[in-house]
C-alpha positions as CSV (number, residue, x, y, z in Angstrom):
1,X,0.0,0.0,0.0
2,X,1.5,3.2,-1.2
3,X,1.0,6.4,1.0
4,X,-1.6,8.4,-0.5
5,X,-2.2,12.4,0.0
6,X,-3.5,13.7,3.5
7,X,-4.2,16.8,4.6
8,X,-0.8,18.3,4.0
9,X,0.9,16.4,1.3
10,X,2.7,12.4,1.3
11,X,3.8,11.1,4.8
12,X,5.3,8.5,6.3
13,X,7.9,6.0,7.8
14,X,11.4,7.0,5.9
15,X,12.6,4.1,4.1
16,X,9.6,1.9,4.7
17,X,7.1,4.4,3.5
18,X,8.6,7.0,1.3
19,X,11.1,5.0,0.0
20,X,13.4,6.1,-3.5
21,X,10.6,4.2,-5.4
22,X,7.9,6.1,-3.9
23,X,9.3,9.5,-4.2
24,X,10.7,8.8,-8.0
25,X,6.9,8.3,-9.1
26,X,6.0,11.0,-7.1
27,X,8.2,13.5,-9.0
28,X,7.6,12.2,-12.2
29,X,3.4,12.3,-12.0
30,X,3.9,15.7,-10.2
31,X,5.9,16.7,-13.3
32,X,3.4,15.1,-15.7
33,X,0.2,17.0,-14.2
34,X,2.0,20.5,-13.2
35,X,4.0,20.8,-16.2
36,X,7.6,19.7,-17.3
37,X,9.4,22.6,-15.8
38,X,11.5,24.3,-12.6
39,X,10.8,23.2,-9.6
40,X,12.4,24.1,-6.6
41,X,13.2,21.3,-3.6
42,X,13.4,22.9,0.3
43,X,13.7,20.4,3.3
44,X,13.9,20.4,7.1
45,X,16.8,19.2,8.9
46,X,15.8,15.2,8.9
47,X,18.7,12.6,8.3
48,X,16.3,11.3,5.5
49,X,16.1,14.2,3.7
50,X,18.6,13.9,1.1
51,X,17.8,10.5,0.2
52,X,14.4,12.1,-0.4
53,X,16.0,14.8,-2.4
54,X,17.8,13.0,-4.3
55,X,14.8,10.5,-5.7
56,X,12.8,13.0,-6.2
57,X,15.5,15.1,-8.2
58,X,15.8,11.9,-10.5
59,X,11.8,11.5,-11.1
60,X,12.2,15.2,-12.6
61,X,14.8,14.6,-14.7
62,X,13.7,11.3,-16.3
63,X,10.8,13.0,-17.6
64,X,12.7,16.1,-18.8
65,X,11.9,18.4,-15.7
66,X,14.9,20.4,-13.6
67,X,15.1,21.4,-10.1
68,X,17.4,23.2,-8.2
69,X,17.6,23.1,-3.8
70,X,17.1,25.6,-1.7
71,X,18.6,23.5,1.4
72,X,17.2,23.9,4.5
73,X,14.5,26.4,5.0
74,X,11.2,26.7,6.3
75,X,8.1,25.6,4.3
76,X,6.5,29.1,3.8
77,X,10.0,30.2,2.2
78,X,9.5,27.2,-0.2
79,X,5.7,28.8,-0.8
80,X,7.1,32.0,-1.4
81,X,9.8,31.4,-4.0
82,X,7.6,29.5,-5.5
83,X,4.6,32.0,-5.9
84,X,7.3,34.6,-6.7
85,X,9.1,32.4,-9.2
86,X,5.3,30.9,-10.4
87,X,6.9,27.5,-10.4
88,X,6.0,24.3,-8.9
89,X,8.2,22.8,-5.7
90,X,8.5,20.5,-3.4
91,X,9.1,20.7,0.2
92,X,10.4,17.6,2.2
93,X,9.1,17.7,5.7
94,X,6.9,15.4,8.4
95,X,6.4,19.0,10.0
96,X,5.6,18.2,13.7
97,X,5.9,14.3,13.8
98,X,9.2,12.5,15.2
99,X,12.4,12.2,12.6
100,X,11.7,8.5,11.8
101,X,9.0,9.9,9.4
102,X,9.5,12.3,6.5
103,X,6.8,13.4,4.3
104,X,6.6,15.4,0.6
105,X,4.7,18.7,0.5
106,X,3.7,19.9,-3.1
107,X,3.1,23.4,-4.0
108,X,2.3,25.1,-7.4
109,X,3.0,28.6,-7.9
110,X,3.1,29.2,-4.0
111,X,-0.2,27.2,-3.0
112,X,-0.9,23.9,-1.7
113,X,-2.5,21.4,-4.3
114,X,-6.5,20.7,-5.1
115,X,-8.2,17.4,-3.8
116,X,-8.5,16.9,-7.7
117,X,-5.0,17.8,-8.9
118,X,-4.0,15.3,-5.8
119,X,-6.2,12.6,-7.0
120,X,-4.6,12.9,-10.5
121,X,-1.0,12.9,-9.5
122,X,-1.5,10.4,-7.4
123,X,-3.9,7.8,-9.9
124,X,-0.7,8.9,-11.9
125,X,2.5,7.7,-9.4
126,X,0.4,4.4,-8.4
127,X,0.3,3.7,-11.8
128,X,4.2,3.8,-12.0
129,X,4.8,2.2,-8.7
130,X,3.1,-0.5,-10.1
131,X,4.3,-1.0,-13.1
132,X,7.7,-1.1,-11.7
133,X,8.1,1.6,-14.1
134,X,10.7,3.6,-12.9
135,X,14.2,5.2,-14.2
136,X,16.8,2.6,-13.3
137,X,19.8,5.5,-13.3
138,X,21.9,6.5,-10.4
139,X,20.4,9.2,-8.8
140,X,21.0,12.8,-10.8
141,X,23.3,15.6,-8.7
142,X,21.0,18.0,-6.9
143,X,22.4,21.7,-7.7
144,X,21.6,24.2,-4.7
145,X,20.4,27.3,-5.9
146,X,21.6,31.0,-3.8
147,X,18.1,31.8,-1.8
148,X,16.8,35.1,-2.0
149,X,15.3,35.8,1.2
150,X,13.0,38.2,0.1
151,X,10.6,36.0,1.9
152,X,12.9,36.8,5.1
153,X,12.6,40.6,3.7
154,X,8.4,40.5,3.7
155,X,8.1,39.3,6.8
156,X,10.4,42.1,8.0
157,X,8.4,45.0,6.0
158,X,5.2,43.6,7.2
159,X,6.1,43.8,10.7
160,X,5.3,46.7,13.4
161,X,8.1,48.4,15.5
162,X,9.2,44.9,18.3
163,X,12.7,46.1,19.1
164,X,14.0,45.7,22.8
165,X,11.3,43.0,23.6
166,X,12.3,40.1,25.0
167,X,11.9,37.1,23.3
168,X,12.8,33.1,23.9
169,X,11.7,31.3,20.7
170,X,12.1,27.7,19.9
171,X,13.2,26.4,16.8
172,X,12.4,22.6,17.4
173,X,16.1,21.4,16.1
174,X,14.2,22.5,12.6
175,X,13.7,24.4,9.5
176,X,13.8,27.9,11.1
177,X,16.9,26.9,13.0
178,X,18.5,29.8,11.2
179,X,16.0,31.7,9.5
180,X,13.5,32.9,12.5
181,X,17.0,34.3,14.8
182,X,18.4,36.4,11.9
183,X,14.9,37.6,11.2
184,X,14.2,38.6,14.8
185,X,17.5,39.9,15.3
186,X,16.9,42.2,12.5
187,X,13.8,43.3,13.8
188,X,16.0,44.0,17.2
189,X,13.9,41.3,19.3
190,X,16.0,40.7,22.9
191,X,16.6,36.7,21.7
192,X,17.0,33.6,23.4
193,X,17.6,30.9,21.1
194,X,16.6,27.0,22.0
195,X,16.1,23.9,19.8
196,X,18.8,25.4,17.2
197,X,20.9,22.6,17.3
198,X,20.0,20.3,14.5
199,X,21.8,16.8,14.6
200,X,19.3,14.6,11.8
201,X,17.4,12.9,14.4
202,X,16.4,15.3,17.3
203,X,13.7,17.8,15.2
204,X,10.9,18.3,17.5
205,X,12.2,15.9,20.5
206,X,11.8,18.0,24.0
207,X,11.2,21.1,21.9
208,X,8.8,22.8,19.2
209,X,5.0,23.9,18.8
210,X,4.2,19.9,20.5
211,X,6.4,19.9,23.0
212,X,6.3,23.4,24.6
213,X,7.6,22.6,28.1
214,X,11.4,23.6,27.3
215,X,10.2,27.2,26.1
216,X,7.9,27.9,28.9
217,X,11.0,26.6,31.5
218,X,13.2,29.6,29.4
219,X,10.6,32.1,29.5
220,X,10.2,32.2,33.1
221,X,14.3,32.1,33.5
222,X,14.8,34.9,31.2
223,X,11.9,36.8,32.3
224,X,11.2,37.3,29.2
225,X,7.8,39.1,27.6
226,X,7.1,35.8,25.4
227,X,7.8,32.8,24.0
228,X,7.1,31.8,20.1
229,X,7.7,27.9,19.4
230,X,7.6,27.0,15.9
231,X,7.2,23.1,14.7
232,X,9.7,21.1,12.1
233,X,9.3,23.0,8.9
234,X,8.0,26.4,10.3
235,X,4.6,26.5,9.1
236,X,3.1,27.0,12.6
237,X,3.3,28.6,15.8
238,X,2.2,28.1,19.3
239,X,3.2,31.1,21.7
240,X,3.8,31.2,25.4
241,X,3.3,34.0,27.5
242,X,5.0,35.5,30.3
243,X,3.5,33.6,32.8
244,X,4.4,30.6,30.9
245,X,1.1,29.6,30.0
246,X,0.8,28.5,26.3
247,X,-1.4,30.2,24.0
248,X,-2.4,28.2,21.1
249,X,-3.6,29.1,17.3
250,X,-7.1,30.1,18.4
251,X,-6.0,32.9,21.2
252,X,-3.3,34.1,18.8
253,X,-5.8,34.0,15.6
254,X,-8.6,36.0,18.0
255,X,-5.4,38.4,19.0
256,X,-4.3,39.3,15.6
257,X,-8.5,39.2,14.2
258,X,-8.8,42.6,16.8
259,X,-5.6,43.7,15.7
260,X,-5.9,43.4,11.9
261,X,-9.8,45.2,12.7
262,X,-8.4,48.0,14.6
263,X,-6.0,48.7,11.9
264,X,-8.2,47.9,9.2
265,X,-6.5,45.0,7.8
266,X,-9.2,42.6,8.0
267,X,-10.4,41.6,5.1
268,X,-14.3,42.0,4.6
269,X,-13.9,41.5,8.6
270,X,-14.0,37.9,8.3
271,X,-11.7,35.5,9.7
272,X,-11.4,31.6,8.3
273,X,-11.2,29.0,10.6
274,X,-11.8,24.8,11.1
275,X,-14.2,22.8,12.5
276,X,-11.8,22.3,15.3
277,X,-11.6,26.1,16.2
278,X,-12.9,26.2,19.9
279,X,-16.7,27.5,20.8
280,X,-14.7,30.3,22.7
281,X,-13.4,31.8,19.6
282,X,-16.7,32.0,18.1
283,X,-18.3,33.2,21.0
284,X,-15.5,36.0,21.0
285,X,-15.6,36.9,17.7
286,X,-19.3,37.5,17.5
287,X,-19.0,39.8,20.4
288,X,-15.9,41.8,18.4
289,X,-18.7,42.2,15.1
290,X,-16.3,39.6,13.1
291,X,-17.5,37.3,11.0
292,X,-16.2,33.5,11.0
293,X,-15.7,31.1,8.0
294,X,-15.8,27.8,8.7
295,X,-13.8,25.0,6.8
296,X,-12.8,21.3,7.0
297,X,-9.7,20.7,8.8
298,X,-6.4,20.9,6.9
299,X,-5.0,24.9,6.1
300,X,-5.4,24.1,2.6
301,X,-8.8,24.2,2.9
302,X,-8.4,27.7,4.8
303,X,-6.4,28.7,2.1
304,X,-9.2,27.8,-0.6
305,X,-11.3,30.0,1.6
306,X,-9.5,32.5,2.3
307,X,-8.8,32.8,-1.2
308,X,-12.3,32.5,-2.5
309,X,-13.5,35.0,-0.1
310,X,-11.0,37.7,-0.5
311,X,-9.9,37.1,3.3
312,X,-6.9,38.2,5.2
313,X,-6.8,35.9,7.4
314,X,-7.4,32.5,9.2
315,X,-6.0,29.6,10.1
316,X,-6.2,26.3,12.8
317,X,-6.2,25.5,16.4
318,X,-3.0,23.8,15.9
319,X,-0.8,26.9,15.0
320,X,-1.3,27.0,11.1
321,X,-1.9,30.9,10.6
322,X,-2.4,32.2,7.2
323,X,-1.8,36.2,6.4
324,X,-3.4,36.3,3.3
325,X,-2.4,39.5,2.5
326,X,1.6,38.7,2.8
327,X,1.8,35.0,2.3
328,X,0.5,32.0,0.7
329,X,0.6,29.3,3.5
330,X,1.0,28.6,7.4
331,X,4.1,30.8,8.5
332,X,5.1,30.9,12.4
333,X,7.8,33.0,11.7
334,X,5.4,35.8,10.5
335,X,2.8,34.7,13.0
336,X,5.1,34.9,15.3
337,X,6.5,38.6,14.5
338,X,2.4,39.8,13.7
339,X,1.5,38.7,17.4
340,X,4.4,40.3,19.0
341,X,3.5,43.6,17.1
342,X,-0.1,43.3,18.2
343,X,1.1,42.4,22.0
344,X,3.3,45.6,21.6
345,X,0.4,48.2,20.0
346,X,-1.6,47.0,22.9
347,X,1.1,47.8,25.7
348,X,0.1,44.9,27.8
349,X,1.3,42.0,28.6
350,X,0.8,38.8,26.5
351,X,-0.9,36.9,29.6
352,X,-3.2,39.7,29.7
353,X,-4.4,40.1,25.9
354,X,-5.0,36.5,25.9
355,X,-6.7,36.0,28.8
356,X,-9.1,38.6,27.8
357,X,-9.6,37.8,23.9
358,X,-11.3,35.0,24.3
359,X,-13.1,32.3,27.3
360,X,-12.1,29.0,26.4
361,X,-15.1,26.3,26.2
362,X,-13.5,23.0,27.6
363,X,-12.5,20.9,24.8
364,X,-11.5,17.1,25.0
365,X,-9.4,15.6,22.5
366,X,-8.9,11.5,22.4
367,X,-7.6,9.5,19.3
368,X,-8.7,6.0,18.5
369,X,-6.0,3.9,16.8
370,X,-7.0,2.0,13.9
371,X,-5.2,-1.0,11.9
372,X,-4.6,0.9,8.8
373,X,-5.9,4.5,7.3
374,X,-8.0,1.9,4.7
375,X,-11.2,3.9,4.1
376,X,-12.9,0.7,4.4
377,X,-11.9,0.3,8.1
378,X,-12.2,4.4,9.0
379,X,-15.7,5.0,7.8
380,X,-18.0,2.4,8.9
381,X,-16.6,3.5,12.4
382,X,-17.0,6.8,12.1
383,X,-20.8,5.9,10.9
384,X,-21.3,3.9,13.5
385,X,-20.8,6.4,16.1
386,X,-23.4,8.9,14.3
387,X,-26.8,8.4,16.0
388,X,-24.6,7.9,18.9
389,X,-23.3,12.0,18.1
390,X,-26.6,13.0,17.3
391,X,-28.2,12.2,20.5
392,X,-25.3,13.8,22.9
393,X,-25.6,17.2,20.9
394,X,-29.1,17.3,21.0
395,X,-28.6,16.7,24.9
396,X,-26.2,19.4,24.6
397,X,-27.9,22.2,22.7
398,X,-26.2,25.1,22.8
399,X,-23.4,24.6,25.5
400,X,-21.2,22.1,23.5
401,X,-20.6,20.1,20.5
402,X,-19.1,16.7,19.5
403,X,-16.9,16.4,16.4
404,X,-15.6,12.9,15.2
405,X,-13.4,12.7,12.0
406,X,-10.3,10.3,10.7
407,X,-6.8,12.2,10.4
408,X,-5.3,12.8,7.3
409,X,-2.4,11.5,7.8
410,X,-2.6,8.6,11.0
411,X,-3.9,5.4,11.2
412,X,-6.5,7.6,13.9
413,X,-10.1,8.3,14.3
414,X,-9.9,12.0,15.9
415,X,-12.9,12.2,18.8
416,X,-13.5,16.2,20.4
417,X,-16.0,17.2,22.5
418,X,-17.0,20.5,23.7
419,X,-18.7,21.3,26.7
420,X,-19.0,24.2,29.1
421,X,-18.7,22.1,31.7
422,X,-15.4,20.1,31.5
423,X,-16.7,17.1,33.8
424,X,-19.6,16.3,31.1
425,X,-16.8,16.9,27.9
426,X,-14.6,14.6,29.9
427,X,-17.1,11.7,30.5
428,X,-18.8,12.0,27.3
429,X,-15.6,11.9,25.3
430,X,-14.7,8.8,27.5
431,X,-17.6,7.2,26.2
432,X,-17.7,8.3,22.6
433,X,-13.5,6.4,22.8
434,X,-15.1,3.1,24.5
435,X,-18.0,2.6,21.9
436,X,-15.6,3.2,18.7
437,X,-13.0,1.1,20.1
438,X,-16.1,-1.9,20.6
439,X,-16.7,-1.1,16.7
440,X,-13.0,-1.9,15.5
């Protein structure tokens, strides 16, 4: 079983999943359905990468395509160069997950891909896998292109005045190892630098946007105003504040929504958001007169939106935040330098803007492991459980919700509930967990 698409791009195991087969077909149907042409390769700081970099570099030239490396760098640099250059590109990342697994992100002229164009690269690369029919050559050299970090440069012209503000950000041993420092530097950000030590295997191990306990330990020893934690590839953030409390991608979306509205920046004031946003945001929103678009999970999805709408922005619970107006994708670095300009304008505290934007509605989050991601296996479950839904949210009515959906890129049934009263999410959620599992 080859891996298919998920909600952001191919991932898996290295070497058991995206193997030199796998990533060979992938470059060739990519090739095939977004035209023979540049394409530009990025990657995070994974001991697979090259490999990956490699195969994929020979799938383009066997069918008469070139592409040139940009090294390590952050996935919205890779969405940048690619909308300014309006060529296609590839960015080799398993973003927040361990090192064992790698992943392929595919972008075309700076944006993520369509469920269709997906489902015709990948009819396309099955096809090939097979057939066996791949090149048999030695893998082609990869030449590595000078980056122009104008991407580095719009995220600098776009910010507000941060200098002398103390800052501890963690770079999870990843893509931003380099980039989000000089960046914040430049802005003249007091930094403290943590998980900049990239070794192949430690990305996101004790630090990043999953792991935030290292960042809030250094904000509290520096004394610093905040913390920003980005994950593998840089294409989210979660902040911490100076208490140390974290502040996920729903307090720092609701942050910059009043922000980008008092400074008339927000777009038809609308922001787009997932079905996993918290009730709290919308509850907050409505009470600020904005408007909330809501999408399926995945930030392409937001993106599609956001786009479709003429939006500024949106963005996921997780830390994927999309300023539409400056770039094309999920970028914690300029998340990360918009909410420190916001917490600035505001002269207040982080711990304070957040605790006031927005009253959290307890939210319970359980997975449910399943033998494979076969649709066969993921959807009768997730049927099953629907009267089951149906009954708890009309119990519920307007003081919580229940959401059940399979991840897009895990073997995993995803099971949230929503409640007012954390006791009732708690047990319900519990229960919602024990029935699917009886159903497996």
């Amino acid at each position: 079983m080859y891996p298919r698409f998920g909600t952001d791009g191919v991932r898996g195991v290295a070497n058991e999943e995206i193997t030199v087969e796998v990533c060979v077909a992938l470059a060739r149907a990519s090739a095939e359905v977004l035209g023979v042409g540049k394409f530009i390769i990025g990657k995070d700081t994974r001991v697979s990468c090259d490999m990956i970099e490699a195969a994929l570099a020979t799938g383009l030239d066997s069918v008469g395509a070139t592409s040139s490396s940009l090294g390590i760098v952050p996935t919205p640099a890779v969405a940048w160069l690619s909308a300014q250059q309006q060529v296609s590109a590839f960015m080799i990342s398993a973003s927040h997950n361990p090192y064992q697994d790698n992943g392929i992100k595919v972008f075309s002229s700076g944006s993520k891909l369509s469920d269709e164009i997906e489902q015709e690269i990948e009819k396309k690369y099955s096809a090939y896998l097979e057939a066996a029919n791949l090149p048999a050559e030695s893998f082609v050299s990869v030449v590595q292109e000078p980056v122009d970090y104008g991407w580095e440069q719009s995220i600098i012209d776009a910010a507000g005045d941060i200098a002398g503000t103390s800052i501890v950000i963690d770079c999870a041993n990843g893509a931003a190892f380099e980039a989000a420092p000089r960046v914040l530097r430049k802005l003249g950000a007091k930094l403290t630098v943590i998980g900049d030590t990239p070794d192949g295997t430690n990305i996101n191990k004790g630090f990043g946007s999953t792991d935030t306990k290292a960042l809030q330990k250094a904000v509290l020893e520096q004394k610093a105003e905040l913390g920003l934690a980005f994950d593998g590839d840089a294409d989210r953030l979660i902040a911490v504040d100076d208490k140390g409390n974290v502040v996920d991608g729903d307090r720092v979306m609701a942050i910059l929504a009043k922000d980008f509205k008092s400074r008339g920046l927000l777009a038809k004031n609308t922001v787009v958001v997932t079905v996993m946003t918290n009730l709290g945001f919308h509850n907050a929103m409505n009470k600020e007169g904005i408007t909330t678009e809501v999408t399926k999970v995945g930030d392409r999805y937001v993106l599609e939106a956001l786009s479709s709408g003429g939006y500024s922005l949106g963005g996921e619970q997780s830390g994927h935040v999309i300023c539409h107006d400056i770039s094309s994708t999920g970028d914690g670095l300029l998340t990360g330098v918009q909410l420190v300009s916001a917490v600035k304008q505001a002269d207040v505290v982080l711990s304070k803007v957040a605790e006031n934007v927005m009253q959290t509605v307890p939210q319970i989050l359980e997975n449910v492991r399943l033998p494979s991601r076969d649709p066969k296996i993921m959807e009768p479950v997730q049927a099953g459980l629907t009267e089951k839904i149906r009954e708890i949210e009309t119990s519920f009515g307007d003081d919580g919700r229940v959401l059940v959906r399979p991840s897009g890129t895990e073997p995993l049934l995803r099971i949230m509930v929503e409640h007012i009263d954390s006791q009732i999410a708690r047990k319900t959620c519990d229960e919602l967990v024990a029935y699917a599992h009886s159903m497996i």
